[in-house]
N, C-alpha and C positions, 0 to 999 in steps of 0.2 A: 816928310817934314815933321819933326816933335812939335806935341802941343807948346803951346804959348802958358806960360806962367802967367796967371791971372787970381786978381784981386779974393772972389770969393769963386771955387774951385764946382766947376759941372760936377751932378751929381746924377750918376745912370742906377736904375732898379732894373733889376733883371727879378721879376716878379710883385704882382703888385694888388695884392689880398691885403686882408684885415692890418695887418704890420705895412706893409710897402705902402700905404697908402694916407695913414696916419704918419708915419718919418715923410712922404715927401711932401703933406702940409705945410711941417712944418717948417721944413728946408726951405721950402716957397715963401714963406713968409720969412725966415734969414734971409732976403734976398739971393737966394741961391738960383742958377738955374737949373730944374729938374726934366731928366728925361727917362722912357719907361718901358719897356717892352712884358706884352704877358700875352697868353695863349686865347685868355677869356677875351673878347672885344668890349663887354662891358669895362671891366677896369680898366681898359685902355681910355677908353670915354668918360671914368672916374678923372682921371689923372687929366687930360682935357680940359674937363667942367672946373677943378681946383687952380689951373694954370700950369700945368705942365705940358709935355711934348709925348706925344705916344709913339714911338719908334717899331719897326718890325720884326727884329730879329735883335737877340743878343747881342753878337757882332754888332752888329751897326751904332748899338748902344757902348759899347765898349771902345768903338773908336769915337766919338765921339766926347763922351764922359772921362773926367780925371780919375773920380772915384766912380768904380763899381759895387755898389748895395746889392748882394743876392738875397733872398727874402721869400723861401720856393716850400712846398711841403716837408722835403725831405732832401738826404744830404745825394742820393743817388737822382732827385733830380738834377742837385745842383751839379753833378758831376754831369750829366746829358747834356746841361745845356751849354756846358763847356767845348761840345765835340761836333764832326763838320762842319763844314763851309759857312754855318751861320753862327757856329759857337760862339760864345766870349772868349776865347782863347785862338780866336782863327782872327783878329785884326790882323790890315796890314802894315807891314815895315812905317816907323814913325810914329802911329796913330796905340800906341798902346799907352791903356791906362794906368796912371802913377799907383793905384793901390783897388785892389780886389777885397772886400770885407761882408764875410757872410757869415750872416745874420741867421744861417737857418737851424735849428735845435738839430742837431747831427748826431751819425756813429762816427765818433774820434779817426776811425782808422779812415774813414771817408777823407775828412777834413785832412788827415795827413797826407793823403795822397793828391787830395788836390792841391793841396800848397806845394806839392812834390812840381805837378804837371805846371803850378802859376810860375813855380821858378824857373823850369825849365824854359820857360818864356819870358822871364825875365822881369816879371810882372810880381812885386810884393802884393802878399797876401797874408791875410788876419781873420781868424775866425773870432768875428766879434758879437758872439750868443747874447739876447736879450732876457732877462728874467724879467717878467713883468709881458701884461698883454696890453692889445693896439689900442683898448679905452686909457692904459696908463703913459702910454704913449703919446696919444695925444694929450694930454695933459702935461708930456715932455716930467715922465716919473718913472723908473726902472733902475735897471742894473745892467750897465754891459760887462759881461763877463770875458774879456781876452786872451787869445793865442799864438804864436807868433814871435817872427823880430819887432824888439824892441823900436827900432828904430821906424818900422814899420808902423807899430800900435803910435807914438809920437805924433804921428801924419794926422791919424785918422779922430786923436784924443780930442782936438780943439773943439772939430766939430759937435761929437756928442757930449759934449760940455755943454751944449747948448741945447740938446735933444732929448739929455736924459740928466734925473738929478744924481749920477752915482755911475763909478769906473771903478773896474781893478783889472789890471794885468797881471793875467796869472802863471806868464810863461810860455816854452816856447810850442809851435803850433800842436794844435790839436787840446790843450789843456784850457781851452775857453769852451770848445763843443765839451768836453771832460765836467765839468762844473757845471755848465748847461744840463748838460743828465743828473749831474748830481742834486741839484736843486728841484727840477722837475719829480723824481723820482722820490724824494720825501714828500712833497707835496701830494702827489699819488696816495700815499701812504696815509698823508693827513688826514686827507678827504673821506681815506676808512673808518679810520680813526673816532673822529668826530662826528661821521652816520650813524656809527655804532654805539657811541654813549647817546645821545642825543634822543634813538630807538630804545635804547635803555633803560633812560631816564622816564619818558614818557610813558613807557610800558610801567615803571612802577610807580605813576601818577603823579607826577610832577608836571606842571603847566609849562607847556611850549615856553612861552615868554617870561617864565621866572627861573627854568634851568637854562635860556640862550642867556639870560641878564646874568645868573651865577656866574656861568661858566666865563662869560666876559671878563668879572670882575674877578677873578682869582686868579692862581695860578696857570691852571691850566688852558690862559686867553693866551692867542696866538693871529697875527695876519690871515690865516685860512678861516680858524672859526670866524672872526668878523665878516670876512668876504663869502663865504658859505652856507654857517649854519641855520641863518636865519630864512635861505632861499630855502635849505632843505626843510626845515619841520612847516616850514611854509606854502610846500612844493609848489615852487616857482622855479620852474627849469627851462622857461621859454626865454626867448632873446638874451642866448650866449654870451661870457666874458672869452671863455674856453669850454670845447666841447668834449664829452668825452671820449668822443673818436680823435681827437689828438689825446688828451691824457692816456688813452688805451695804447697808442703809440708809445706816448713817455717812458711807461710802469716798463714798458718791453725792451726797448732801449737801455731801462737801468738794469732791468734783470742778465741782458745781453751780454755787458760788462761784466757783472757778476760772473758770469760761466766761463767769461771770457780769462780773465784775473784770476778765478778760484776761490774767488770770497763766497760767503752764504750767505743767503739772501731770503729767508724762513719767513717775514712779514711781508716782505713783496711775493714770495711764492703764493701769500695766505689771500694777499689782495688781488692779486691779476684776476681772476674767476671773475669778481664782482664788477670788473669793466667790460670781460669780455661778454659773461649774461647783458651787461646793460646795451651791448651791442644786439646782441641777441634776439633784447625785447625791442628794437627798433631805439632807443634812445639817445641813438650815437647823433645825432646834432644839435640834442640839447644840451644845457650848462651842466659840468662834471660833478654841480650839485647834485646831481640826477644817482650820483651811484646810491644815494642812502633809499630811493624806491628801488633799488635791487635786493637791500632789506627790509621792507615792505613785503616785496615782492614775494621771498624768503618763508616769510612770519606764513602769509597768506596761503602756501604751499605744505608747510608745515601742519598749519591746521586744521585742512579739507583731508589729512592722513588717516 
């Protein structure tokens, strides 16, 4: 039997960390109703404690739910938990959901082949990439960046009208995870960027708080310096916005593309090292501010020469 057409539309998470669990707040508070499946038992008991439903498997969230939110590490899990008997792609006859929309920062070719498999099923699907993390989130602040039929993106726009302050559909699947890298991956780059004047500046004696206050007010202020630089000459890298074991993810995924296309990529090549040492030095779950003590780090090695 098809779902019933209903007033304000079930809203299923197939994954439900830092992002799946800031969107289903707020859905909860749209009076939506929210339901949720993840591997952790904790988040399942997040989603619980907020008013939502903890479900077992994918599947069961999928037939259930109008809309499926995927919201997973990465685009090859979202492809897993699309497959056997408890996938989201394994509902039965009747029970499938009106639209699949994943949210996860992906490899394009991932996102295209699962929109290949949602079709195959008959199931519309939207790679709908978030720029902006789960604090701006909850504050219902970002970008979704879309992929996709149109008709499809249409469905799912009302919603994050309400979830987020800013949409652009950018065409059809796969060019929302596209853009998604795209932005991640300057931002990567930022973050060098502004480690490296920052250690710069300081090193030729200029006060933390009167070269962060310059750089503010000139030219060269930007969203990353604000949200950054102040944690780095400050070093404050504990309690994450983003860690730099996802950033270190990002930078790879843009350079990916890069090899991929044929384009050159000479400032990502120069940057990658600096997240992967920061991985190195154990740093990988603190804030992606953390890569400017990798030039710390750097100076310090240099010296003892």
């Amino acid at each position: 039997m098809a779902k019933r057409a209903r007033k304000k539309p079930i809203i299923g998470f197939i994954g439900l960390g830092l992002m799946g669990q800031a969107f289903s707040k707020n859905l909860i508070e749209d009076g939506h109703r929210v339901i949720g499946t993840d591997p952790e038992r904790k988040a399942a008991a997040k989603l619980k404690k907020i008013g939502g439903e903890p479900f077992a498997t994918p599947r069961e969230v999928a037939e259930e739910a109008d809309y499926v939110f995927i919201s997973v590490p990465n685009s090859k899990i979202s492809i897993q938990a699309s497959k056997g008997k408890d996938g989201f792609l394994a509902f039965a006859k009747g029970k499938a959901p009106a639209l699949i929309c994943d949210t996860t920062t992906a490899d394009p070719e991932d996102t295209r082949r699962l929109a290949a498999m949602c079709k195959k099923k008959g199931v519309d699907y939207i790679d709908g990439c978030i720029s902006g993390h789960s604090e701006n989130v909850e504050n219902r602040v970002g970008l979704l960046v879309a992929g996709g039929p149109e008709r499809a993106y249409n469905k799912i726009a009302p919603i994050f009208k309400k979830l987020l302050d800013d949409q652009l559909y950018c065409g059809l699947s796969g060019q929302g995870a596209t853009m998604k890298v795209m932005i991640n991956y300057l931002t990567c780059l930022q973050r060098c960027a502004i480690a490296e004047t920052l250690r710069l500046g300081l090193r030729s004696g200029v006060k933390g708080d009167i070269l962060f206050d310059a750089l503010r007010r000139s030219a060269a202020d930007s969203r990353q310096l604000r949200n950054r630089g102040e944690r780095m000459y400050k070093n404050r890298f504990t309690k994450p916005v983003s860690t730099v074991a996802v950033l270190h993810k990002d930078i790879k995924l843009g350079l990916m593309l890069a090899q991929r296309n044929g384009s050159i990529a000479p400032l990502g090549d120069a940057s990658l090292p600096f997240y992967e040492e920061a991985l190195a030095s154990g740093y990988g779950e603190l804030d992606s501010a953390v890569v400017y003590k990798v030039y710390e780090d750097r100076e310090k090695k240099k010296k003892h020469r």
